[in-house]
C-alpha positions in Angstrom: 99.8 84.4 101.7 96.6 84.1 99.1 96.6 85.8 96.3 93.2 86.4 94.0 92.1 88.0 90.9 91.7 91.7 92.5 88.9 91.8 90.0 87.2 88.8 90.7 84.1 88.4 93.1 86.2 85.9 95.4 88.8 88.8 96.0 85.3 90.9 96.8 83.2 88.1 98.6 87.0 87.9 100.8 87.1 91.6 102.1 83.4 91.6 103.0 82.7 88.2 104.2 82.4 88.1 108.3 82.8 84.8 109.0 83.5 80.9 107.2 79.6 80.5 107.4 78.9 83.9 105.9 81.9 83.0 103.2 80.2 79.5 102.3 76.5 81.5 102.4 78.5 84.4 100.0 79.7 81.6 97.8 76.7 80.0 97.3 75.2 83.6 96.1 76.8 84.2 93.3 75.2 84.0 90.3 76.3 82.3 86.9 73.8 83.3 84.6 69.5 82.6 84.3 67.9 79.4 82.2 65.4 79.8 80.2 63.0 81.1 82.5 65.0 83.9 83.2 65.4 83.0 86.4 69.4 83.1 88.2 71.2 80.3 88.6 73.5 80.1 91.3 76.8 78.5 92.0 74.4 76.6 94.7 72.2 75.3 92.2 74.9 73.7 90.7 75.7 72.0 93.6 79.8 73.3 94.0 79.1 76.2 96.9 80.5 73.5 99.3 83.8 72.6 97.3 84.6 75.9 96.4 83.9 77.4 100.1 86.6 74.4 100.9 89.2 76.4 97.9 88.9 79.2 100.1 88.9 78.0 103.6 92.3 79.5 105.1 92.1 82.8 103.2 89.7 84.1 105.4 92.9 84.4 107.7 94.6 87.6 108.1 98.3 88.0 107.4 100.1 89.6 110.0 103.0 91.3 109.3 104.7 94.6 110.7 106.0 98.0 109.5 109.7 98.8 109.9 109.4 99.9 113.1 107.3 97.6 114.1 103.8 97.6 114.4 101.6 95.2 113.1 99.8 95.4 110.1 96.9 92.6 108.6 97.6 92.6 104.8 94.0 90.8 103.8 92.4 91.3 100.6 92.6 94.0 97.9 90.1 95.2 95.7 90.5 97.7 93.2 88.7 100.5 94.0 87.7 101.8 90.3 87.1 98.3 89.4 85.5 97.0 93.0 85.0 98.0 96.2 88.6 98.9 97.2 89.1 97.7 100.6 90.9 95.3 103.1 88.8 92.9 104.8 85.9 93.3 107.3 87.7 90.5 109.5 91.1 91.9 109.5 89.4 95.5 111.2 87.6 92.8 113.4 90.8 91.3 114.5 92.2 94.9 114.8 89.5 96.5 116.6 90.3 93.8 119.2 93.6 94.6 119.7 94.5 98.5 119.1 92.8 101.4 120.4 93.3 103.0 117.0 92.9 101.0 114.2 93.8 103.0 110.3 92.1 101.0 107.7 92.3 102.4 104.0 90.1 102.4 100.8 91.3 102.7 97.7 92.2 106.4 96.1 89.7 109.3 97.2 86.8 109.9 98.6 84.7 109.2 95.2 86.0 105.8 95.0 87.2 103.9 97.6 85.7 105.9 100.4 82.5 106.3 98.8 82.3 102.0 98.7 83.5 101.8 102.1 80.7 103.7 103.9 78.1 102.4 101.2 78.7 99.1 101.2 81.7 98.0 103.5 79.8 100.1 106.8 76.7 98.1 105.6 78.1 94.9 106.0 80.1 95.5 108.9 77.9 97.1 111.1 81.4 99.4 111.9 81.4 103.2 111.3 84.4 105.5 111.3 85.5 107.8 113.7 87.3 110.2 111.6 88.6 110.0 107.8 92.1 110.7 106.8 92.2 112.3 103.2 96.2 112.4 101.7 97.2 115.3 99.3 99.9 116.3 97.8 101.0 119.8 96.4 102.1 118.0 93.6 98.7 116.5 92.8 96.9 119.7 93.2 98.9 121.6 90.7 98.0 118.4 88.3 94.4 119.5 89.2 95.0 122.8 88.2 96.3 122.3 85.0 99.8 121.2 85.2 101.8 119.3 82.5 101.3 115.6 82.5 103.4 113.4 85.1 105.0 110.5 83.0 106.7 107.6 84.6 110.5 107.5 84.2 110.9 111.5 83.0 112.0 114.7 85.1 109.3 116.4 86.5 108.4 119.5 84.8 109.6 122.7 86.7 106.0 123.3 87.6 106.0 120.7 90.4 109.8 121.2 91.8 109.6 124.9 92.0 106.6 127.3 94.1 103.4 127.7 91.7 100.7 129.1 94.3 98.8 130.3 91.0 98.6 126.8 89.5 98.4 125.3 93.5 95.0 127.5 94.0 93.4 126.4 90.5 94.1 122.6 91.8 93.0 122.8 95.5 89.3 122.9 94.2 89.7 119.2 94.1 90.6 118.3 97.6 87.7 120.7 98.9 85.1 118.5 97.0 87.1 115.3 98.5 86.5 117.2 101.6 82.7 118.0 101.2 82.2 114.3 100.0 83.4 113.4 103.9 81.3 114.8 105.3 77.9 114.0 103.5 78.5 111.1 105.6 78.6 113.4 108.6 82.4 112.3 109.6 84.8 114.2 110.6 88.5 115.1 108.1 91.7 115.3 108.8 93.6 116.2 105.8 97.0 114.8 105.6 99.8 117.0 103.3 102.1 114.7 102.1 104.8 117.0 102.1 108.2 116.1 99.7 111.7 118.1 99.5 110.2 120.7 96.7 107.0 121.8 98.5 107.1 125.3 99.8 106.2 126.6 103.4 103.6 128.5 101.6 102.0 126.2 99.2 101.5 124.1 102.1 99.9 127.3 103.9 97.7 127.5 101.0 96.7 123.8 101.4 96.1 124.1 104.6 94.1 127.4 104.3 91.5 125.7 102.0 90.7 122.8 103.7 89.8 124.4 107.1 87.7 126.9 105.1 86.2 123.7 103.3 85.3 121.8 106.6 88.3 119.7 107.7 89.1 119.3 111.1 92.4 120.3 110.5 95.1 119.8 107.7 99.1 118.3 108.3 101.9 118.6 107.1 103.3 114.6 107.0 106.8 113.5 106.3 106.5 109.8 107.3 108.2 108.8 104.1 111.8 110.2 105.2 111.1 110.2 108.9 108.9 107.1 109.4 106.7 107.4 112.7 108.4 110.5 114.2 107.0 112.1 110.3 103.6 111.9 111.4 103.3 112.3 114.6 101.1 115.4 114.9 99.0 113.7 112.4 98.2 110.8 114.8 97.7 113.6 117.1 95.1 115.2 115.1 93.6 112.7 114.4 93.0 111.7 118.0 91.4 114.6 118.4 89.3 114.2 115.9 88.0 111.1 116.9 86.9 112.3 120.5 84.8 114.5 118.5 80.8 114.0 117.9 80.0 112.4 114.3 76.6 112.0 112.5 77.3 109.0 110.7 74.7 108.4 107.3 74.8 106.5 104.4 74.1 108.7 101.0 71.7 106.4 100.4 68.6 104.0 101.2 69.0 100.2 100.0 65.2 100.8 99.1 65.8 102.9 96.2 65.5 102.0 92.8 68.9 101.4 90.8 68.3 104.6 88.8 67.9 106.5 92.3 71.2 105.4 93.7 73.3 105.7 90.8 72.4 109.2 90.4 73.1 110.2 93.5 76.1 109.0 93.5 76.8 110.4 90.2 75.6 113.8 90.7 76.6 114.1 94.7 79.9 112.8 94.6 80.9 113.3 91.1 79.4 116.3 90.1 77.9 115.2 87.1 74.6 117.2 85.9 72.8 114.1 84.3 73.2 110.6 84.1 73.1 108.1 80.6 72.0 104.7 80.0 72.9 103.3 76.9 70.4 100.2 75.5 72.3 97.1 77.3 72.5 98.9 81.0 68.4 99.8 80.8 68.1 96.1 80.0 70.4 95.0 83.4 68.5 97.4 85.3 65.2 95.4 84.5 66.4 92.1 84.7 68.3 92.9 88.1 64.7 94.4 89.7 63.1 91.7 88.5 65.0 88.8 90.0 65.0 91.4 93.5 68.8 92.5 93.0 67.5 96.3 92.6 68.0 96.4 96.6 71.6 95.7 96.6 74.2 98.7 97.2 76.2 100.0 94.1 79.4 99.8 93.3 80.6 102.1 90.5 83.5 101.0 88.3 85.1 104.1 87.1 88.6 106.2 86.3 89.9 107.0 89.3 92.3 109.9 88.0 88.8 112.3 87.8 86.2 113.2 89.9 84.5 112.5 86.8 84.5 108.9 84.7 87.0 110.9 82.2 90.7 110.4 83.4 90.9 113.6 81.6 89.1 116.2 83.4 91.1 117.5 86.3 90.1 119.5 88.9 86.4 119.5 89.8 84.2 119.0 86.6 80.7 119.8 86.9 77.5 119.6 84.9 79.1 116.4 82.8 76.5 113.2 81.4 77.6 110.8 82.9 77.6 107.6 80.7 76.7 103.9 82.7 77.5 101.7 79.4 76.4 98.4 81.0 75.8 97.1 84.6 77.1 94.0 86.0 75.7 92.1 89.5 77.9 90.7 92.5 75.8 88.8 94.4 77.7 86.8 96.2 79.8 90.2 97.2 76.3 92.1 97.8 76.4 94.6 94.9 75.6 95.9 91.6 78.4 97.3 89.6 78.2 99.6 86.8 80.8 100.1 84.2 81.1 103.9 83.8 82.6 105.4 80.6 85.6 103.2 78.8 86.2 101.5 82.4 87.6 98.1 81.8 87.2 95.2 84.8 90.9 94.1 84.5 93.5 96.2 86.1 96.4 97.6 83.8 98.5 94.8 83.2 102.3 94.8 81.6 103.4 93.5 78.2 105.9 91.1 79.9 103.8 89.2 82.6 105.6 88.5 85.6 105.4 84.8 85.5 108.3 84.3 82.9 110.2 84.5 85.7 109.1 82.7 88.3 110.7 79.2 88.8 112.0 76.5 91.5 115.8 76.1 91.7 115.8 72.1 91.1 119.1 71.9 93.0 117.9 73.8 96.2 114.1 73.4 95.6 114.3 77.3 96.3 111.7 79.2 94.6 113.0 82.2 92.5 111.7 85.1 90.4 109.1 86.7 93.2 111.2 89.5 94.1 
């Protein structure tokens, strides 16, 4: 198994590359800076594309591995999708596609993020659309939308989420319907999935359920794969084979031809809801220096909070009217997109105090290695 930066633009050239020859051409893309002409110099110019294309040789191999009951799964790649493009790789659906009738392939968090990326930029490079898009809720998630206390890790729950709030649920569930309407700009079809745990009601998940059909899924299910495995979600599956037979009107939200400007705001103000969109001095400059050296045709990535609609963790729900702030913009050429940084979004994932490698070793008298689990 490979592991990579899931920051880096080799984790991102990985999931979108198609082939070795389209990984040694990605390589050889990305740009290290410009010289003194301002024009970019790339990690071809420099005369490494090959050697580093040799680095990365095997990764472009899927691992296969299987669920507990079985099935296979490819474990290939993984972006962050508020700090990349947040998918497993192109090849692994390949190989899939191939072999399965059905093949589920996620993006990262909801459908502002990591679905957003996948039919911008992963469909793009692909040349694959999807039949049908699964969106997972939870009861407890919406009443978080709606206003409820703050979920810490490691303390009780507060009795809001263990015991039935259909006031707080019906603030929240204005979230999932904008997930929802975010589907299908693309003109897919939705299949909510309710993740449904021991303190959810028979009649907050009626309400669920309720508001996404009036909000334009196909249908909404209850799931409880995580206590019964398969048998948990089988009239998921069900639905969403349905959904698939139906008629889609596949689009992407927006034209490569448009300027950076153009595509940034319609992401921001489709998908996000914001009202206007800011530029501070050092992202205007980016923008000019990207169109000049012909990177203004690239798709965009936006690095952003993922716990808001919004590029504030802190507003719940389904903000609207908001500036959005784009504080600098950074290119992946090699991956095929510009990303802006959005807000206080940092490129580095959260990392602990105590990193993990203080513990990893080799046992010297069985040569075992120890510490990775």
């Amino acid at each position: 198994m490979t592991f990579l930066i899931i920051s880096s633009e080799r984790s991102t050239i990985l999931a979108l590359t198609t082939s070795l020859a389209d990984l040694r051409e990605r390589i050889g893309r990305v740009v290290i800076g410009t010289n003194r002409a301002g024009e970019a110099i790339t990690v071809e110019d420099l005369g490494v594309a090959g050697a580093a294309t040799v680095l990365m040789k095997d990764t472009v191999m899927p691992n296969l591995m299987q669920t507990l009951e079985g099935q296979p799964a490819f474990v290939h790649a993984g972006p962050f999708a508020n700090i990349a493009h947040g998918n497993s790789s192109i090849i692994a659906d390949q190989i899939a596609l191939i072999l399965a009738d059905y093949v589920v392939t996620e993006s990262g968090f909801g459908a502002d993020m990591g679905m957003e990326k996948f039919m911008n930029i992963k469909c793009r490079y692909s040349g694959l659309i999807p039949n049908c898009v699964v969106l997972v809720t939870t009861v407890r998630a919406l009443k978080m939308h709606g206003g409820g206390p703050k979920v810490v890790a490691g303390r009780p729950l507060d009795h809001a989420y263990t015991h039935e709030n259909l006031e707080l649920l019906e603030k929240g569930v204005v979230n999932m319907e904008a997930h929802i309407e975010n589907v299908k700009r693309f003109g897919v079809p939705v299949i909510v999935a309710i993740n449904q745990f021991k303190d959810d009601t028979p009649a907050e998940v009626a309400l669920i359920r309720e508001h996404a059909i009036a909000a334009g899924a196909e249908d909404a299910v209850p799931c409880t794969h995580w206590a019964h495995g398969g048998d948990g979600a089988l009239a998921l599956a069900e639905a969403v084979i349905k959904a698939c037979e139906k008629p889609s009107n596949f689009q992407f939200l927006y034209p490569l031809e448009w300027s950076i400007k153009e595509k940034i705001e319609k992401i921001a103000k489709d998908i996000y809801g914001a009202g206007s969109v800011t530029y501070s001095p050092e992202a205007e400059a980016k923008i000019e220096l990207y169109t000049r050296l012909g990177f203004d045709k690239l798709p965009i990535c936006m690095a952003k909070t993922h716990l808001s609609l919004s590029h504030d963790g802190n507003l719940k729900g389904r903000p609207t009217g908001f500036a959005f702030p784009v504080r600098d913009i950074r290119a992946s050429v090699g991956a095929g997109f510009l990303y802006p940084l959005c807000g206080e979004m940092r490129t580095m994932p959260g990392l602990p105090t105590r990193p993990a490698f203080y513990d990893v070793d080799v046992d010297l008298e069985t040569g075992r290695v120890v510490g990775l689990f």
